[in-house]
C-alpha positions in Angstrom: -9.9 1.6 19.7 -7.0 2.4 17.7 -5.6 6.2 17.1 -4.8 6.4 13.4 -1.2 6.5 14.8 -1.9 3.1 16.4 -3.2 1.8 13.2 0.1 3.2 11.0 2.4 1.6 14.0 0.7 -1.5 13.8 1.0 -1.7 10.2 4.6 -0.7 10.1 5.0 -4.0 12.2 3.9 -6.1 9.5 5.0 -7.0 6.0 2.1 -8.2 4.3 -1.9 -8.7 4.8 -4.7 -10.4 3.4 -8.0 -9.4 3.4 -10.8 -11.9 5.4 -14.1 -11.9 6.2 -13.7 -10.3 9.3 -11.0 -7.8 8.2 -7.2 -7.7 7.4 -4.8 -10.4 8.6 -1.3 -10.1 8.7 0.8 -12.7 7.1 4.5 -11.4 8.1 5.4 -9.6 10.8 9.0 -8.6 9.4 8.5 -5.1 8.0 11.7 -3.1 7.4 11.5 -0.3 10.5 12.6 2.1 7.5 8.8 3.0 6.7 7.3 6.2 7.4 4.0 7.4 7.5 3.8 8.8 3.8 4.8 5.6 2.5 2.6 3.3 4.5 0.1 5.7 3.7 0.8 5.4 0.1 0.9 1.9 0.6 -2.5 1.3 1.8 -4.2 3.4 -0.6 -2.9 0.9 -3.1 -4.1 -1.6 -1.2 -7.4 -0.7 -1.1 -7.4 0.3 -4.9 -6.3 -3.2 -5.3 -8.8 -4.7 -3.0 -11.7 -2.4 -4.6 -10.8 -3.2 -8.3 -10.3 -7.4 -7.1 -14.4 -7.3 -6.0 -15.1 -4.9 -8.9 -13.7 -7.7 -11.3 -14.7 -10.7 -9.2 -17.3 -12.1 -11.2 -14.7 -11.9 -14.6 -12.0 -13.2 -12.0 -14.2 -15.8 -10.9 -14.1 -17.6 -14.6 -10.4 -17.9 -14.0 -9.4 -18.5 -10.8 -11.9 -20.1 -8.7 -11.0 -21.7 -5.5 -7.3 -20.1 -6.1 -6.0 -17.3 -4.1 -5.8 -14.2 -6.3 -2.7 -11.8 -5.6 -3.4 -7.8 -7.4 -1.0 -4.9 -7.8 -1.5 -1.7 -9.3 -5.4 -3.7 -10.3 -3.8 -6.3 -12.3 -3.5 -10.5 -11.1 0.2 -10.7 -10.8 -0.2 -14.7 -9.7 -2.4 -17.3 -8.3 -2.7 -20.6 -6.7 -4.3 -23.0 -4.9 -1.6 -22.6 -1.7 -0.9 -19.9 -0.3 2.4 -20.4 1.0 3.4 -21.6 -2.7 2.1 -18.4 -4.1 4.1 -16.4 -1.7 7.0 -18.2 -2.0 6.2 -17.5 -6.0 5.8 -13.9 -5.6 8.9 -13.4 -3.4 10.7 -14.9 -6.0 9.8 -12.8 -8.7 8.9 -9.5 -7.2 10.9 -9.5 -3.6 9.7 -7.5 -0.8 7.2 -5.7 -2.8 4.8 -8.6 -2.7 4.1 -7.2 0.6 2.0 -4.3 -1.0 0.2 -6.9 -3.0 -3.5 -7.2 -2.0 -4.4 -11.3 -2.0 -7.5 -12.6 -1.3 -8.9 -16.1 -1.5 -11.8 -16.6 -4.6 -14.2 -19.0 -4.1 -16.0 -21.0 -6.5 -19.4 -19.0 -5.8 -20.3 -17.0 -2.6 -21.1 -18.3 0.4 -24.2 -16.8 2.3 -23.9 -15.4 5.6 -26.4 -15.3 8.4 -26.4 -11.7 10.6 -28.4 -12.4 14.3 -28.7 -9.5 15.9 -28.8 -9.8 20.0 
């Protein structure tokens, strides 16, 4: 288990993360070493601001942007697409390194069920 240092060290490592099923994935690993703990701090409270207001707003989202991936900042859609890569590339070109405190998350069409088996 990871020390809250830990955590902030690993996430200094990284640039950018999407939220999965099974927790955050990084998508860059190119963060400026620059960052200290106050602003990845601040950074990640916006994140999960941004994550809480996307599945908040799903269902309305839903209407718009199924089977898209849906980037948020500051809980507004700043872009979306179908490929990832093609929406990064997007976002990079109109925001620059801050699309790495963008929360981005992948809407499907309706949810899929999942099965828990305990052992």
């Amino acid at each position: 288990m990871l020390s809250s240092k830990g955590i902030v060290e690993a996430i200094a490592s990284t640039e950018m993360f999407i939220t999965a099923p099974h927790g955050i994935l990084p998508v860059t690993n190119m963060a400026p070493p620059h960052l200290d703990f106050e602003t990845i701090r601040s950074s990640l409270k916006q994140f999960q601001r941004d994550t809480g207001w996307f599945y908040a707003n799903r269902e309305t989202l839903r209407k718009r942007y199924a089977n898209k991936f849906v980037a948020v900042y500051q809980q507004k859609v700043v872009g979306s697409g179908a490929d990832l890569e093609k929406l990064i590339a997007h976002l990079r070109g109109e925001y620059g390194n801050a699309v790495g405190h963008f929360a981005i998350e992948y809407l499907p069409d309706k949810d899929i069920p999942m099965i828990l088996a305990a052992a």
